[in-house]
C-alpha positions as CSV (number, residue, x, y, z in Angstrom):
1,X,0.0,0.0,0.0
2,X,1.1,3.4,-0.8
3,X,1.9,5.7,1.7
4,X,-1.0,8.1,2.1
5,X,0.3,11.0,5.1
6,X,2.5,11.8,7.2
7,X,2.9,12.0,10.5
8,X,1.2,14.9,12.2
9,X,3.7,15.6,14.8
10,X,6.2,15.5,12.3
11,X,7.9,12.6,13.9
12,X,8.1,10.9,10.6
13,X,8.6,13.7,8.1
14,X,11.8,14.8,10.5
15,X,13.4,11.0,9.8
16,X,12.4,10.8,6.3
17,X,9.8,8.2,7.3
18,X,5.7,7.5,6.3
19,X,4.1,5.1,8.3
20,X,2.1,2.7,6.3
21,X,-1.2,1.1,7.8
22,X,-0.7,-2.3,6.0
23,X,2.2,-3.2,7.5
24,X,2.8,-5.3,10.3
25,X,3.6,-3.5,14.3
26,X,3.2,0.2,12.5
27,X,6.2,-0.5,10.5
28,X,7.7,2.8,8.2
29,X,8.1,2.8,4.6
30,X,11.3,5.4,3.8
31,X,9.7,8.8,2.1
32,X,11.0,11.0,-0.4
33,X,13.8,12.6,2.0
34,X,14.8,9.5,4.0
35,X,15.9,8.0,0.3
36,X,17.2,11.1,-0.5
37,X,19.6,11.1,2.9
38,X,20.8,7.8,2.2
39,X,22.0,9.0,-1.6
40,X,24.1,11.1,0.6
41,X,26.0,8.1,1.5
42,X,26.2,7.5,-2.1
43,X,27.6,10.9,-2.5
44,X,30.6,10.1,0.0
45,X,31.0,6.9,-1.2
46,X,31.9,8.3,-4.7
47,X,33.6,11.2,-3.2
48,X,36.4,8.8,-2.0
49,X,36.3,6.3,-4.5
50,X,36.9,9.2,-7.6
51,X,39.9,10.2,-5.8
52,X,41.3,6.9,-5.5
53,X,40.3,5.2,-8.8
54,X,41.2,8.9,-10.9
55,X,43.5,11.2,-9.4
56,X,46.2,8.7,-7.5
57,X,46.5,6.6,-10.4
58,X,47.1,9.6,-12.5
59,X,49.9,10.5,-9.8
60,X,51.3,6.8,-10.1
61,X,51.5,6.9,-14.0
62,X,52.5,10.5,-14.5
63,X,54.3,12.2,-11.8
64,X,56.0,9.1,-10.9
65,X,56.5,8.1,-14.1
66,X,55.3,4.1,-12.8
67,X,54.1,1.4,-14.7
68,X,50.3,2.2,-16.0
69,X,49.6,-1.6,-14.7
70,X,49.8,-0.7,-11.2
71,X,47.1,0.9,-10.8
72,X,45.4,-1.1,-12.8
73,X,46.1,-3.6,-10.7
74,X,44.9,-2.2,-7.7
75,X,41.7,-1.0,-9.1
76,X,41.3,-4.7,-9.9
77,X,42.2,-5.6,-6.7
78,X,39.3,-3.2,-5.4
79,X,37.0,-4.9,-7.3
80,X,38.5,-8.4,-6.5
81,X,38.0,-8.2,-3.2
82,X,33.9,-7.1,-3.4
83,X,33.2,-10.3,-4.6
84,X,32.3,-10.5,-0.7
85,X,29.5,-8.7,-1.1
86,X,27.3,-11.9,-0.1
87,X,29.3,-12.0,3.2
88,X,28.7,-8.3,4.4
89,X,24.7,-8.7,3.2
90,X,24.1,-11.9,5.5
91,X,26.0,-10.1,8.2
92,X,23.7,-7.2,7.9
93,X,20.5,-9.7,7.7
94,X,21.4,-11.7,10.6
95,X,22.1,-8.6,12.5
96,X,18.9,-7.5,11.7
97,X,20.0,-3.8,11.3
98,X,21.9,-2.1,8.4
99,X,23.5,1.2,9.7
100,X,26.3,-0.4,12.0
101,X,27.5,-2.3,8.4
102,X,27.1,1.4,6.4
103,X,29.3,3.1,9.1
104,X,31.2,0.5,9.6
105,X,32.2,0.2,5.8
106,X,32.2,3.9,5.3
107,X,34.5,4.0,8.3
108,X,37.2,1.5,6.5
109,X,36.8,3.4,3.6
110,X,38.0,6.5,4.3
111,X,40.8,5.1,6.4
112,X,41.1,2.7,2.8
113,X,41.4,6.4,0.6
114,X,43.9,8.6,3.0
115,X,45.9,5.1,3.3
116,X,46.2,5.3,-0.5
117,X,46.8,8.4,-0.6
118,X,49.8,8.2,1.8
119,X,51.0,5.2,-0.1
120,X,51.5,6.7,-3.2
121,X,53.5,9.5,-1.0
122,X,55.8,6.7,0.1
123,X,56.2,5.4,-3.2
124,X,58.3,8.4,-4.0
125,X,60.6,7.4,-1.2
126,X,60.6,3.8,-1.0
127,X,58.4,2.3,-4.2
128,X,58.5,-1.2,-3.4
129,X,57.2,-0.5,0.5
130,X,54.8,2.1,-1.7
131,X,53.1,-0.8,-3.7
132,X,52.7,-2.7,-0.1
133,X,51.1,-0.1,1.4
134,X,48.8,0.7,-1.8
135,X,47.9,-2.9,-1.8
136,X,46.9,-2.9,1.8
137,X,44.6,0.2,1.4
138,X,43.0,-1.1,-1.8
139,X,42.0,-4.2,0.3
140,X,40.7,-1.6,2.3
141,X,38.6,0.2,0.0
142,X,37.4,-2.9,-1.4
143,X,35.6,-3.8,2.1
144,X,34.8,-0.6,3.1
145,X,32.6,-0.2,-0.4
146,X,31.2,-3.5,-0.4
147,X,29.7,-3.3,3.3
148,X,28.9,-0.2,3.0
149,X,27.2,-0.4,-0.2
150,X,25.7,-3.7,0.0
151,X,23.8,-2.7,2.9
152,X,22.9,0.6,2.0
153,X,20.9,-1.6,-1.2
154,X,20.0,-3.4,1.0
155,X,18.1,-1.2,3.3
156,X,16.6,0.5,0.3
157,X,15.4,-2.7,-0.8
158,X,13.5,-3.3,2.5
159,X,12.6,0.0,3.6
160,X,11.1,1.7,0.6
161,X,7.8,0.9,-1.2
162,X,7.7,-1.4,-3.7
163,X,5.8,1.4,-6.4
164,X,9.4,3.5,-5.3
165,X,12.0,1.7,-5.5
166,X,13.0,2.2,-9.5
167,X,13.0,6.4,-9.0
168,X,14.9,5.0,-5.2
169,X,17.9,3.5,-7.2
170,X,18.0,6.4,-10.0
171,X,18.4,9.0,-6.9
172,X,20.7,7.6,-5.2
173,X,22.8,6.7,-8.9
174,X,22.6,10.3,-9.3
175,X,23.7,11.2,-6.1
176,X,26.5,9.1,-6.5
177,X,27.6,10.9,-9.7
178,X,27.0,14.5,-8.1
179,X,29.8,13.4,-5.4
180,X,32.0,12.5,-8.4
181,X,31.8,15.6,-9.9
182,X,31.7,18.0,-6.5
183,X,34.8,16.1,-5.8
184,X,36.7,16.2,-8.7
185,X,36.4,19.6,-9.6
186,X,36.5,21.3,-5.7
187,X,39.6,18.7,-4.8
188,X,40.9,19.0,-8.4
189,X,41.0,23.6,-7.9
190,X,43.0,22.3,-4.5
191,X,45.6,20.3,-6.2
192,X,47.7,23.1,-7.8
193,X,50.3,23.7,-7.6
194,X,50.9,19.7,-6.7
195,X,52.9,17.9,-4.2
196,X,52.6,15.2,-3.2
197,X,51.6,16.3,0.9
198,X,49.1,18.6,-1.2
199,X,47.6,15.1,-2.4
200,X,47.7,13.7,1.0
201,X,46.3,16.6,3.2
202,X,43.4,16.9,0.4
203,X,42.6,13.1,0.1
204,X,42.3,13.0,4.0
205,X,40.0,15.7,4.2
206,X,37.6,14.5,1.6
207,X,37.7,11.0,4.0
208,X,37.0,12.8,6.8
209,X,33.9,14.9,5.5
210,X,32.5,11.8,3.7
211,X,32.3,9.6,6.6
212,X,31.0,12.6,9.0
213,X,28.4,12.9,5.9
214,X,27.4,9.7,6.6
215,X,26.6,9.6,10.0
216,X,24.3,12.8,9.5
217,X,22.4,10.7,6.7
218,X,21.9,7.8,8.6
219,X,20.8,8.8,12.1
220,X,17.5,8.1,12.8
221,X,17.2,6.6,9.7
222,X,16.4,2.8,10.9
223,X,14.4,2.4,13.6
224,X,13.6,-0.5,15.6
225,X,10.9,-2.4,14.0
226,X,9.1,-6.1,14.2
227,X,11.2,-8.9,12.3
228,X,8.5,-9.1,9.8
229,X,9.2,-5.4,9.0
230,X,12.6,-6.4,8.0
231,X,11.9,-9.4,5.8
232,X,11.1,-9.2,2.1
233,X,7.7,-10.3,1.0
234,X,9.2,-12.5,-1.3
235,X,11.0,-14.2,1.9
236,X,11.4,-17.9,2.2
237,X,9.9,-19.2,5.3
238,X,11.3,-21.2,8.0
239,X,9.2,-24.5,7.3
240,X,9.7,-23.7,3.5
241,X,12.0,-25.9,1.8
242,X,14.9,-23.9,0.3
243,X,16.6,-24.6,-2.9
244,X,20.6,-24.7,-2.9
245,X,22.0,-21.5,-4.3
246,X,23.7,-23.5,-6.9
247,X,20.0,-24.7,-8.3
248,X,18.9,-21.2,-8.2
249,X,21.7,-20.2,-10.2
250,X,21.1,-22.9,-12.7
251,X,17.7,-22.2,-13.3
252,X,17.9,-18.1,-13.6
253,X,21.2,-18.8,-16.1
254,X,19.2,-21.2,-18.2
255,X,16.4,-18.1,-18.9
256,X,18.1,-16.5,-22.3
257,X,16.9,-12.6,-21.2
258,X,18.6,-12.9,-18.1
259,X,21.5,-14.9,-19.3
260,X,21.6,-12.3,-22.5
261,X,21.7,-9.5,-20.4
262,X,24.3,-10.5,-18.0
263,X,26.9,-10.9,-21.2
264,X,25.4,-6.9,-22.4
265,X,26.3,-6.0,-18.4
266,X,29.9,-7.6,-19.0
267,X,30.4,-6.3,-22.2
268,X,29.4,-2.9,-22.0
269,X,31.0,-2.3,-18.4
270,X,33.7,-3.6,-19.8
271,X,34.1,-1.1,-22.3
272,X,32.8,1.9,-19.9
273,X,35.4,1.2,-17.2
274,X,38.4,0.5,-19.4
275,X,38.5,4.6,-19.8
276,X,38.4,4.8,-16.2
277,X,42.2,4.4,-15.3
278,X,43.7,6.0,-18.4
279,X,41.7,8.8,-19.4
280,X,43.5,11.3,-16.9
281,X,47.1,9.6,-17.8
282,X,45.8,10.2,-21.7
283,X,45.2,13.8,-20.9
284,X,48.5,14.4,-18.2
285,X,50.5,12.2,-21.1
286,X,49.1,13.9,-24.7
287,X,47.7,17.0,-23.9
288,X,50.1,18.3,-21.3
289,X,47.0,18.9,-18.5
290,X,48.2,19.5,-14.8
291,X,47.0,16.9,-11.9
292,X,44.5,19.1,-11.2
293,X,43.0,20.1,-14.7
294,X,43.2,16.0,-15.1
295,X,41.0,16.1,-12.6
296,X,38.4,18.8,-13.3
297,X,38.4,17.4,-16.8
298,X,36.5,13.8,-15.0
299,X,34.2,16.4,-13.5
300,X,33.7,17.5,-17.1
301,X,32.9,13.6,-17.4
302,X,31.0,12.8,-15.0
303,X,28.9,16.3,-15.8
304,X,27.8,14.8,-18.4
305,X,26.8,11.5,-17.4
306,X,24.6,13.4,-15.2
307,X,23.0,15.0,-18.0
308,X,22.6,12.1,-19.4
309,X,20.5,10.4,-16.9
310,X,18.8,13.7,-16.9
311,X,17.7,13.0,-20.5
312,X,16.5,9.5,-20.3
313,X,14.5,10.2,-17.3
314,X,12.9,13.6,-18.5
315,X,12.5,11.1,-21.8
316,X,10.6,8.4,-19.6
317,X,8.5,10.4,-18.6
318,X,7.4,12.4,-21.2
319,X,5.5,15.5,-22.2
320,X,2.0,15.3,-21.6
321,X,1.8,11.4,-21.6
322,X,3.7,10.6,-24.8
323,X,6.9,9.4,-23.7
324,X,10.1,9.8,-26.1
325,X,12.1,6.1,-26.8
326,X,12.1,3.3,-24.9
327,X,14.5,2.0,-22.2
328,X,15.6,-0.7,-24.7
329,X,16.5,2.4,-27.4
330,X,18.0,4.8,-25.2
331,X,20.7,1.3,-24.5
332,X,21.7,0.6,-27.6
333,X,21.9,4.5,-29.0
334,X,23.7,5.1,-25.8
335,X,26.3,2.6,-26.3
336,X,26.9,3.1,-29.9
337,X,27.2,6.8,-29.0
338,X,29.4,5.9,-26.3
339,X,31.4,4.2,-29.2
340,X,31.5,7.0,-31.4
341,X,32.8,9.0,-29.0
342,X,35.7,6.5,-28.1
343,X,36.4,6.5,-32.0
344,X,36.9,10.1,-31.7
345,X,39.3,10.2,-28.8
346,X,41.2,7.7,-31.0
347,X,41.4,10.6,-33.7
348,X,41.9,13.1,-31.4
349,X,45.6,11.6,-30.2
350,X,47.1,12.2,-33.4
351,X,46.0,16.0,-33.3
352,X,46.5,17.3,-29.6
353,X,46.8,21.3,-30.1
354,X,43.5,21.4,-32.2
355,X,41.3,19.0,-30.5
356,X,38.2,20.8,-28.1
357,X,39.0,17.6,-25.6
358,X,36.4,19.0,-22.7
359,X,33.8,18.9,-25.3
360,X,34.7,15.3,-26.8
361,X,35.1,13.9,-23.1
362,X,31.7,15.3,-22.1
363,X,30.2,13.8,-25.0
364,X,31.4,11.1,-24.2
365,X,29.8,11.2,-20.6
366,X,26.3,12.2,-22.1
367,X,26.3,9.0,-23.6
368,X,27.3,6.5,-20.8
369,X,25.1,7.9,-19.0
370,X,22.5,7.4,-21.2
371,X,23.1,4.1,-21.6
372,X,23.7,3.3,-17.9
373,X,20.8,4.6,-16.3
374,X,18.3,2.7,-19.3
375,X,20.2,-0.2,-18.4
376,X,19.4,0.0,-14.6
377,X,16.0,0.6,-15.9
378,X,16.1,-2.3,-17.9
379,X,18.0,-4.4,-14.9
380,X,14.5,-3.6,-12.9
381,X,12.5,-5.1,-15.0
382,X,14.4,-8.2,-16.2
383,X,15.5,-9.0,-12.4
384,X,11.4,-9.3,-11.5
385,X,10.4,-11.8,-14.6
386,X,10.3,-15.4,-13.9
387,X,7.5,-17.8,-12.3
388,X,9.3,-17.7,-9.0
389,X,10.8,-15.1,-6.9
390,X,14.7,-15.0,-8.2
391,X,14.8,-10.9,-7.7
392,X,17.8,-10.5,-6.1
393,X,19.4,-13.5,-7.9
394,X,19.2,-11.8,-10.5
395,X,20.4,-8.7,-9.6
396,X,23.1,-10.6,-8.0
397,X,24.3,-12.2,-11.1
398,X,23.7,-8.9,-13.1
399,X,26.0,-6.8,-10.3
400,X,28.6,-10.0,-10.6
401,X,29.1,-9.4,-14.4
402,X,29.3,-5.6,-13.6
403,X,32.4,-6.6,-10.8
404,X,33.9,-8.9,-13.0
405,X,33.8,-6.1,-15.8
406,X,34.8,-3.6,-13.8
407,X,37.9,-5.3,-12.2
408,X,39.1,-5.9,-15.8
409,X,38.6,-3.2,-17.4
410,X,41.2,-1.2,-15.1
411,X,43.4,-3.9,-16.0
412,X,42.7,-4.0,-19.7
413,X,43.2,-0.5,-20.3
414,X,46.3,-0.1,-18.3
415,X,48.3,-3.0,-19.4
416,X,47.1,-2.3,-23.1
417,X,48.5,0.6,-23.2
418,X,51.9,-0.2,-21.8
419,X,51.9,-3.1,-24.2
420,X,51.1,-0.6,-27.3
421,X,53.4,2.0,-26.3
422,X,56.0,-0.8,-26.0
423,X,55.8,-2.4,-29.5
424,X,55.0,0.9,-31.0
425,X,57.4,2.9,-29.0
426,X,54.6,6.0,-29.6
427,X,52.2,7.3,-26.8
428,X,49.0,9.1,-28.9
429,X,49.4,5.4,-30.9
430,X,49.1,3.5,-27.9
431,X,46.2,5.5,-26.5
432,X,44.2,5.6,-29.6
433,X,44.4,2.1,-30.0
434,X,43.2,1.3,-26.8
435,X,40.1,4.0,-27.5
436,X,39.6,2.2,-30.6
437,X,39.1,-1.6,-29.0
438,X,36.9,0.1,-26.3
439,X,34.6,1.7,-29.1
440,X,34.1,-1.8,-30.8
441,X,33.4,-3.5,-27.7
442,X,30.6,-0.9,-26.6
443,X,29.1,-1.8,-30.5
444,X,29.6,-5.3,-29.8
445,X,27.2,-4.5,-26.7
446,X,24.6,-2.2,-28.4
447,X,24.2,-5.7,-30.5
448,X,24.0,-7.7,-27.6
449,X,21.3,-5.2,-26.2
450,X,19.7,-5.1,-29.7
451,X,18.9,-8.9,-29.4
452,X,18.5,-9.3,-26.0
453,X,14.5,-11.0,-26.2
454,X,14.8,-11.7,-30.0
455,X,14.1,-15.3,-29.3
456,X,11.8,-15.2,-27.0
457,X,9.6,-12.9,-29.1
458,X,10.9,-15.6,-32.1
459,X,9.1,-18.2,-29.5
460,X,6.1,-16.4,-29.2
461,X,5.3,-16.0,-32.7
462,X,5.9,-19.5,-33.2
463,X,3.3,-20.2,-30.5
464,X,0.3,-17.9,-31.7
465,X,1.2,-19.3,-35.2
466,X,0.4,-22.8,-33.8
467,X,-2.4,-22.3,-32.0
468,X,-3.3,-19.8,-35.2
469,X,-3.3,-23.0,-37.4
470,X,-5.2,-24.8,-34.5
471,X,-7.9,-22.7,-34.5
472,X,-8.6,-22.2,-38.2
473,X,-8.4,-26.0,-37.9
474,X,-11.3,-26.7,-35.4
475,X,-13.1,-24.0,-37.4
476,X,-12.5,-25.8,-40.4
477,X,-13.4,-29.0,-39.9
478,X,-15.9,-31.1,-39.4
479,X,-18.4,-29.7,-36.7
């Protein structure tokens, strides 16, 4: 049931709370502003994380003149280690509450970034104790952004109305972008002139006022409740027999839309984070951009994956009713935009004094936003399909290709280009090739998302065309 009022003593409206009548013990669905509070922790969660996964490896490549695998490596690493995920959720569910695990996480986090950034610092006196240290605090941001993060979904997921929880996910993907870009452009003005205990005192106060930004957005925010109020309607009961996880697995991978759009999540992750890690370097290496312009050029990036998102929803929703594409469209135009843009950077190596680089770069963010935020559209409505409740196995093996994408991509990108540059012994060449195998992979995906439900509507047809002939049949014969 939809919530109807709130709370005239303003109880509610104060923790971002509307009670709902249906539910058992007086239990709260989350309103408007409580999802809105917890994007905040969205927003410091990408506040660290742009820092750590742009600007140091930048610092690594450029100013220390390291291999571009390294970071690459470390990014992987990140995203190696949140294949936990599962753990830090069933903590959080036998717990009961979800807060502790979103400070907690947020907590080794920022300890994860500043540790970062202090190991790059010592890489410049001692690089082999650097790497160490860098490895230690990747770890470190790993769990700190899979705790935090998996329960913060996960208390979305249980706390807000079924009828909001697709507008739920797009907030709190926005908000994530709009710490991104607050981020790299206010930390990116702070940068120059650099040093290296510029980096340092910089990262740690970004750590410092994300986590504090956290506890504000969270207090209050989860109150004690009955049990049932924490469990999922689609919960298993206790005398209900449970399937193994590897049967459940088996049977959402044998469904073709599911299975089709886990490879479309791979592939076009794959091609959206393989930028990620060298995009900066590209910039710092061919263009001749400070650490901090590096920087405000991913604002310029993330800027307009914002606008992006902007588009598509504005385009859901229409004018007057009519609404402009569907989700399906605005994923395959946004990924062979996405691609076109790549093409361009390509192009752009060979001719760096000419090239308007903020404007290809932003194009470049209009379109992956575009196609991200109709794929999380999309992910909605493929993860509740089925006979049987398999929603958040689904999503689970949706976010697994995502990880797995993301993890190599850093790597891909970073490790292709030192392998280019070696053979080729030129850095534009190495960069545009790179660019140029990322733009076929995000067309390889707008194909994948092009055919995603081809044979099932193949199936279909085949099925009214039967019972078609069937019924002409019986009309046909004798009576």
């Amino acid at each position: 049931m939809a919530p109807t009022r709130v709370d005239p003593q303003g109880a509610h409206a104060a923790a971002g709370t509307v009670p709902d009548p249906a539910r058992a013990g007086g239990a709260q669905w989350l309103g408007w502003l409580g999802i809105i509070r917890l994007g905040l922790v969205q927003t410091a969660l990408g506040a660290i994380v742009v820092l750590t996964t742009s600007t140091l490896n930048r610092v690594m490549v450029v100013e220390l003149m390291l291999p571009a695998m390294l970071p690459g490596i470390l990014v992987g690493l990140h995203y190696a280690v949140q294949m936990s995920r599962p753990r830090w959720g069933y903590g959080s569910d036998m717990g009961g509450r979800r807060t502790p695990w979103i400070i907690g996480g947020m907590g080794v986090l920022a300890l994860g970034g500043f540790g970062a950034a202090l190991s790059v610092g010592l890489m410049a006196q001692n690089t082999a104790l650097g790497i160490v240290a860098a490895t230690l605090a990747f770890i470190a941001i790993g769990v700190g952004v899979g705790a935090s993060g998996t329960s913060l979904l996960t208390l979305l997921a249980v706390r807000v109305a079924p009828e909001r929880r697709a507008p739920a996910a797009t907030i709190v993907w926005v908000m994530m972008i709009v710490g991104f870009i607050i981020t790299a452009g206010v930390a990116g003005a702070q940068l120059d002139p650099f040093t290296l205990t510029r980096l340092v005192a910089v990262t740690g106060i970004v750590c410092a006022l994300a986590f504090v930004l956290t506890l504000v957005a969270v207090v209050g925010i989860e109150k004690s409740s009955p049990a049932d109020a924490e469990q999922p309607s689609s919960a298993v009961s206790a005398d209900e027999e449970k399937p193994a996880f590897r049967t459940v697995m088996a049977e959402v991978w044998t469904d073709p839309r599911a299975r089709g759009f886990a490879i479309f999540v791979f592939a076009s992750m794959l091609a959206y984070s393989t930028q990620d890690l060298i995009l900066e370097p590209f910039a710092g290496a061919v263009y001749g951009f400070t650490p901090g312009a590096s920087t405000q050029l991913a604002g310029v990036q993330h800027g307009g994956v914002l606008l992006g998102m902007i588009l598509v929803a504005l385009a859901g929703l229409g004018i007057r009713g009519r609404r402009f594409g569907s989700l399906k469209a605005w994923t395959v135009g946004g990924c062979i935009a996405s691609g076109l843009a790549l093409f361009a950077l390509a192009f752009s190596a060979a001719y760096p004094a000419s090239w308007p680089l903020e404007a290809n770069v932003f194009a470049l963010g209009l379109a992956n936003g575009a196609f991200a935020v109709a794929a999380i559209g999309s992910m909605m409505s493929l993860a509740s399909e089925g006979t049987k409740r398999r929603e958040g196995v689904r999503m689970g093996l949706f976010g697994a290709a995502q990880a797995i994408a993301f993890g190599l991509g850093g790597l891909v990108g970073t490790v292709g280009i030192d392998v280019t540059r070696a053979l080729s012994g030129s850095i534009p060449l190495a960069y545009g090739t790179v660019f140029t195998l990322e733009g076929i992979v995000f067309l390889v995906a707008a194909v994948l998302a092009a055919r995603i439900g081809m044979d099932q509507l193949a199936e279909r047809r085949d099925r009214l065309s039967v019972a078609g002939d069937g019924y002409l049949s019986g009309v046909g014969g004798p009576g």
